[in-house]
C-alpha positions as CSV (number, residue, x, y, z in Angstrom):
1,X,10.8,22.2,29.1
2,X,7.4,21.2,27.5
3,X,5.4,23.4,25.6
4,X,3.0,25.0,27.9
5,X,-0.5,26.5,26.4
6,X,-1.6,28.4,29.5
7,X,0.5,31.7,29.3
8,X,1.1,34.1,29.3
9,X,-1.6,34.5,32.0
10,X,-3.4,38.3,31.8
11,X,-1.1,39.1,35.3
12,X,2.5,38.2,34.1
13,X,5.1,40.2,33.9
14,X,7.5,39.8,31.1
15,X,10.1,39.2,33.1
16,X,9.3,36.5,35.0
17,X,6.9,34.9,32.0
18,X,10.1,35.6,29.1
19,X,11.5,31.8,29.8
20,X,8.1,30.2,29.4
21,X,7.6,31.9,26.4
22,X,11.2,31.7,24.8
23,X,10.4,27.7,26.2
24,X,7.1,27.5,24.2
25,X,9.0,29.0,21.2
26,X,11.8,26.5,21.1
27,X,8.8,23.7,21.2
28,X,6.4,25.1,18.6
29,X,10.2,25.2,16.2
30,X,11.0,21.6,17.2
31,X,7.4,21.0,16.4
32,X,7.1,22.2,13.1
33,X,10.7,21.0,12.0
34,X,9.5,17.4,11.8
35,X,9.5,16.3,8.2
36,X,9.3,20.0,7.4
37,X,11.7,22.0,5.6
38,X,12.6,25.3,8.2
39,X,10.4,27.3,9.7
40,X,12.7,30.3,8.3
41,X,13.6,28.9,5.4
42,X,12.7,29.7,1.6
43,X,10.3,26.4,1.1
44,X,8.6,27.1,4.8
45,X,5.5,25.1,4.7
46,X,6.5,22.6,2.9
47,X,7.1,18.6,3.6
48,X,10.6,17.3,3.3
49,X,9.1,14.0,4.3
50,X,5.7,12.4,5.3
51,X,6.5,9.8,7.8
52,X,3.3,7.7,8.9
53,X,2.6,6.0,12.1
54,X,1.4,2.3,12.2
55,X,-2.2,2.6,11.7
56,X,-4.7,1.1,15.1
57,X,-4.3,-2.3,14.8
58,X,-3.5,-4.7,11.7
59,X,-6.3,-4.6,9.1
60,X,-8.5,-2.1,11.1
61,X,-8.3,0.9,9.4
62,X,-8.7,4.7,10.5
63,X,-12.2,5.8,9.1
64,X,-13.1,9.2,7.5
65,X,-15.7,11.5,7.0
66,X,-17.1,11.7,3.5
67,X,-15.3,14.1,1.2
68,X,-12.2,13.4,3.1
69,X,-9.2,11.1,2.0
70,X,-7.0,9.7,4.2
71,X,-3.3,7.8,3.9
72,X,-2.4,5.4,6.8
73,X,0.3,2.6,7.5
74,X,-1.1,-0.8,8.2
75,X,0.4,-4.6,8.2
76,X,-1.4,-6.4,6.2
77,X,-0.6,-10.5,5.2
78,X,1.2,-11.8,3.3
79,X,4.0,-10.0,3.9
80,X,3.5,-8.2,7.3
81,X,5.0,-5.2,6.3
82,X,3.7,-1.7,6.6
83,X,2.2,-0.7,3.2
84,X,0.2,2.9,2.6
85,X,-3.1,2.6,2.5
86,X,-5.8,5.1,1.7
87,X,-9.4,5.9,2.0
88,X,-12.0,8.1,-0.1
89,X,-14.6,9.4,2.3
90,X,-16.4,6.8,4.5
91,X,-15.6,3.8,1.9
92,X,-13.1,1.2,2.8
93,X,-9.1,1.5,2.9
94,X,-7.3,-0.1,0.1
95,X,-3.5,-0.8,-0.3
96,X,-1.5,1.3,-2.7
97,X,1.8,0.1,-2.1
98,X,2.8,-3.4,-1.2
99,X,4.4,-5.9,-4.0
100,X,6.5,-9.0,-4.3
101,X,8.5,-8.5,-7.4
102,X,9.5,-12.2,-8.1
103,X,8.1,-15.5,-10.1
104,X,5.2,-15.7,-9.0
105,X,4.4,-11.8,-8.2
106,X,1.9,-9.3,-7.3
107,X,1.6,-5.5,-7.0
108,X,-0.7,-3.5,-6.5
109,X,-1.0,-0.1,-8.5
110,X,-2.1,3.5,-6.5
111,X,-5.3,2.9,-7.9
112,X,-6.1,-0.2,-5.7
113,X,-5.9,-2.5,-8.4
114,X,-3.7,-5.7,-7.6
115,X,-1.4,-7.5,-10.7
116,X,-0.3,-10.7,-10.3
117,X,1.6,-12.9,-12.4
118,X,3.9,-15.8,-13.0
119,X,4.9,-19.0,-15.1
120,X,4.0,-22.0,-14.5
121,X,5.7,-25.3,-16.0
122,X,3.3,-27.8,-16.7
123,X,4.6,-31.4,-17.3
124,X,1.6,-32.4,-20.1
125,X,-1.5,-31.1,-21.3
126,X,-4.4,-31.1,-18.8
127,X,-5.7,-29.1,-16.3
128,X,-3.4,-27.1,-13.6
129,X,-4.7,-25.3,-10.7
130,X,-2.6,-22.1,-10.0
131,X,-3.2,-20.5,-6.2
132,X,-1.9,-16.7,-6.4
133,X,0.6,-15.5,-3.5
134,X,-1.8,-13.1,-2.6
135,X,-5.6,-13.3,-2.9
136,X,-7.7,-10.4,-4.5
137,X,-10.4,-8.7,-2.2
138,X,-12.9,-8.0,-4.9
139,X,-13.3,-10.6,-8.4
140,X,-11.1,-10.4,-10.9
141,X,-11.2,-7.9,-13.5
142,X,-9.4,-9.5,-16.6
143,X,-7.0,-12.3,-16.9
144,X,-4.3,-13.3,-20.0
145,X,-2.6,-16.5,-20.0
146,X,0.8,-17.5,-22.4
147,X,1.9,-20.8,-23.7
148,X,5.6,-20.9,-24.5
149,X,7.1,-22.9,-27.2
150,X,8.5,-26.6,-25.8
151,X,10.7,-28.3,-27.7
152,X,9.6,-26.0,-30.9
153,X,6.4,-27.3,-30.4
154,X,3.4,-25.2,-29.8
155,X,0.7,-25.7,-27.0
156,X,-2.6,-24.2,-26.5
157,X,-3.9,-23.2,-23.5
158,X,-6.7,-21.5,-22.0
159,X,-9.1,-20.3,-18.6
160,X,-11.0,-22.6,-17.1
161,X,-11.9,-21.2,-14.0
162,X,-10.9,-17.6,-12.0
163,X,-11.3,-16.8,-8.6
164,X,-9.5,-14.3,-6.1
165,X,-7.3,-17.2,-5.0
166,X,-6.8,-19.4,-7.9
167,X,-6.8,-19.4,-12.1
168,X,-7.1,-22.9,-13.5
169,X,-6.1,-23.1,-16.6
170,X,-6.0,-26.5,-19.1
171,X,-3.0,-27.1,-21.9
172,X,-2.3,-29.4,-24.6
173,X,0.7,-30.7,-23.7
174,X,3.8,-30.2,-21.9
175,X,5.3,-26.5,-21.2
176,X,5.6,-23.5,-19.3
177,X,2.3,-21.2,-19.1
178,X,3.1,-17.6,-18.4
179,X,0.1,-15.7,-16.8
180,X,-1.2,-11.7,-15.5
181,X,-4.6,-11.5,-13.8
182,X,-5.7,-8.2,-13.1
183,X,-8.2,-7.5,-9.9
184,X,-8.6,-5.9,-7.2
């Protein structure tokens, strides 16, 4: 039976009202059992789990009042996946989980801030245009780029150009260009 908040009413009688109640008893247990440790037992009140329901829609966020912070599960591109995202107050949700460990990468750290990295292999020196797997939402904090040895032979490289979606780097000469970029 479901839980049922209207009783006991002021004119039950025990008797007749002591399956409702056992009922609503049984409910409030099954209740707080989910992702709890037991109600009787020696950790009572604590979480065994947090389990989080897909947040409203893709990419629409829950909102919260100031001095609150929330944690929510959205899909977000690229990888359509649910990720935890969280809020401070009233400003806007930001992913704390979510990665794609591989060449090329990204991850992004609980603080909101998103790695990526990768090598590239550049057949001769000039300029290469590198798009990241996943764009940044705000510009691009810092940035580091390597040039491995070829053929015991060192090349230079260097930034020419950041954005969220794309570092651009120029070489001078044939290799493979190992990069981080560090945004958000």
């Amino acid at each position: 039976m479901a839980y049922q908040n209207d009783i006991p009413q002021a004119n039950d009688e025990l008797a007749t009202s002591q399956d409702d109640l056992l009922n609503n008893f049984a409910a409030i247990d099954t209740f707080v059992n989910v992702n709890h440790v037991g109600f009787n037992g020696a950790d009572q009140g604590k979480h065994a789990q947090i389990t989080f329901p897909l947040g409203p829609l893709a990419g629409q966020p829950f909102t919260y009042a100031v001095g609150e912070i929330g944690l929510q599960s959205l899909n977000q591109l690229p990888t359509s996946v649910p990720d935890i995202w969280m809020s401070r107050g009233a400003s806007t949700a930001f992913p704390i989980t979510g990665a794609a460990i591989s060449n090329p990468g990204w991850s992004y750290l609980p603080s909101g801030v998103l790695l990526k990295w990768g090598t590239v292999a550049v057949p001769s020196g000039g300029s290469y245009a590198i798009v990241f797997p996943v764009a940044a939402t705000n510009p691009v904090y810092a940035n580091a780029i390597v040039a491995f040895l070829t053929n015991y032979t060192n090349i230079t490289s260097y930034v020419v150009s950041l954005t969220t979606t794309t570092l651009t780097i120029n070489t001078s000469g044939a290799g493979t260009v190992g990069y981080l970029v560090i945004g958000a």
